[in-house]
C-alpha positions in Angstrom: -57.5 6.2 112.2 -56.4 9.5 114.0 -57.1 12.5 111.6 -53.4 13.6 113.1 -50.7 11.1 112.7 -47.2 13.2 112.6 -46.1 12.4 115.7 -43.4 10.0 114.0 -42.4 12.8 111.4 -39.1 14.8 112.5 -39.6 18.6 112.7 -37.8 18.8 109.1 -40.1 16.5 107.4 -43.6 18.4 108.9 -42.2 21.6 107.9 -41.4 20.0 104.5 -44.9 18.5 103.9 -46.9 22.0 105.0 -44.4 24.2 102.6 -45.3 22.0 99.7 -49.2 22.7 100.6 -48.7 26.5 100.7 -49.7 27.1 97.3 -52.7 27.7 95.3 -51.7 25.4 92.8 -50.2 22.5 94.7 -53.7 22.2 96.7 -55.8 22.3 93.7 -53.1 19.8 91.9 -54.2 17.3 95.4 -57.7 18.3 95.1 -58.5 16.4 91.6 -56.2 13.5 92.7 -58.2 13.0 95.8 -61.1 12.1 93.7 -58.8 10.4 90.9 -56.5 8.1 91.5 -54.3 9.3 88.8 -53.7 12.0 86.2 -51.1 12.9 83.8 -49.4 16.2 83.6 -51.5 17.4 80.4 -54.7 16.2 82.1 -53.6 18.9 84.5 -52.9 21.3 82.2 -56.1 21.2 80.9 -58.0 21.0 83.7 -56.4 23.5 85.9 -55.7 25.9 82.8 -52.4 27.1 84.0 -49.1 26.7 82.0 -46.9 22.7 82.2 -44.4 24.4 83.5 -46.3 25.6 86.5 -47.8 22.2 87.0 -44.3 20.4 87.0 -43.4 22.7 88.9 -45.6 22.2 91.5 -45.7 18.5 91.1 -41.9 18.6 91.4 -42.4 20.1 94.9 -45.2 17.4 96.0 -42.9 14.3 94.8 -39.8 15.7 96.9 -42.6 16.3 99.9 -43.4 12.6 99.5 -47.1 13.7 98.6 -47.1 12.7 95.3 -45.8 9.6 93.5 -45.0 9.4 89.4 -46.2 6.3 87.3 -44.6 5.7 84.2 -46.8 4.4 81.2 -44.9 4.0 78.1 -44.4 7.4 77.1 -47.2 9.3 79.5 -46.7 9.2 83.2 -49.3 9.5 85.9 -49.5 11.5 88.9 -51.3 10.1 92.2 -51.3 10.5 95.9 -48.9 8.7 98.0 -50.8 6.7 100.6 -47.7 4.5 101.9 -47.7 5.7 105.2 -50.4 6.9 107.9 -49.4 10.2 108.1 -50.1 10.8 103.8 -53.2 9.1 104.9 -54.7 11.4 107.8 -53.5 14.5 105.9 -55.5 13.5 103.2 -58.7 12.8 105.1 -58.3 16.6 106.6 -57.4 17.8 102.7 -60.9 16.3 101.4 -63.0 17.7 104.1 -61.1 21.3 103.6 -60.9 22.2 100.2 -64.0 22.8 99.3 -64.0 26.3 98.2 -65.8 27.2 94.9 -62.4 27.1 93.6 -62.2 23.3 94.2 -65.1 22.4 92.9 -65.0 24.2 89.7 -61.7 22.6 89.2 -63.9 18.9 90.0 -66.6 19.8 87.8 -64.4 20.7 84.8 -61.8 17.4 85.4 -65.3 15.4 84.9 -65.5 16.6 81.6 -61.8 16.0 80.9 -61.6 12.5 81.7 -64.4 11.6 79.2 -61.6 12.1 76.8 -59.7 8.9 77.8 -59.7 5.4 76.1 -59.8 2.4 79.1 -59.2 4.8 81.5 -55.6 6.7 80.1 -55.0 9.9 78.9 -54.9 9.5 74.9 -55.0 13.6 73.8 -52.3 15.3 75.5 -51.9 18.9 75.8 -55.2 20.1 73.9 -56.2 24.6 73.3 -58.5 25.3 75.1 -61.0 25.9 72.1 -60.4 22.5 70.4 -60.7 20.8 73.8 -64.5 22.3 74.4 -65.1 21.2 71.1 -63.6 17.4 71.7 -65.5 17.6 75.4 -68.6 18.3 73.4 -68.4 15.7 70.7 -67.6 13.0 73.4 -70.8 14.0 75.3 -72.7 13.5 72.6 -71.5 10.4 71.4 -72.3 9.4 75.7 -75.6 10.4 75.2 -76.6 8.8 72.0 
């Protein structure tokens, strides 16, 4: 696979995909779903500990990029990367081997703990403050480890 593949893109669509990574946000949103296949919003949230709005924001921007692709689940809906095409593919593979700033990993380390809050592998808590969420992290830890 060629770590570049945008020669098929049109000029519009490359400057589209690379204004969507510009932010902060947006590249820490693609961090956690390059070792996740999917997340909801809140999980997000959570993680990231900035405000929904910023989040939807951000995943708003990724979707219309064609980065990102929206699973609906009943009531909750799940972001993940879209890997349809070569190009999604090869950006990705440059992604994971870039973002690896403390940032990035911090963000990794405190998803982990997150996702011990899901049943069969969903999202069952939604949007959780912050305190009550360390204190659910901790309980489900514990419950692990006995």
């Amino acid at each position: 696979m060629q770590i570049f593949a945008y020669e098929h893109m049109t000029t519009e669509n490359k400057i589209e995909k690379f204004k969507a990574l510009s932010d902060e946000t947006r590249l820490r949103i693609i961090n956690l779903l390059l070792v996740n296949d999917s997340l909801c919003v809140c999980e997000l949230v959570d993680t990231l500990e900035i405000p929904q709005y910023q989040i939807s924001k951000g995943l708003a921007i990724l979707k219309s990029s064609g980065i990102v692709e929206l699973e609906k689940d009943g009531k909750w809906g799940y972001y993940q990367l879209s890997k349809l095409n070569e190009t999604n593919k090869s950006l990705f593979l440059l992604l994971k081997k870039i973002l690896n700033d403390e940032i990035f990993i911090n963000d990794l380390k405190k998803l982990n703990d997150r996702l011990l809050l899901r049943e069969e592998g969903r999202c069952v808590v939604g949007f959780v403050v912050e305190k009550d969420l360390l204190m659910l992290i901790k309980k489900k830890k514990e419950e692990v480890n006995a």
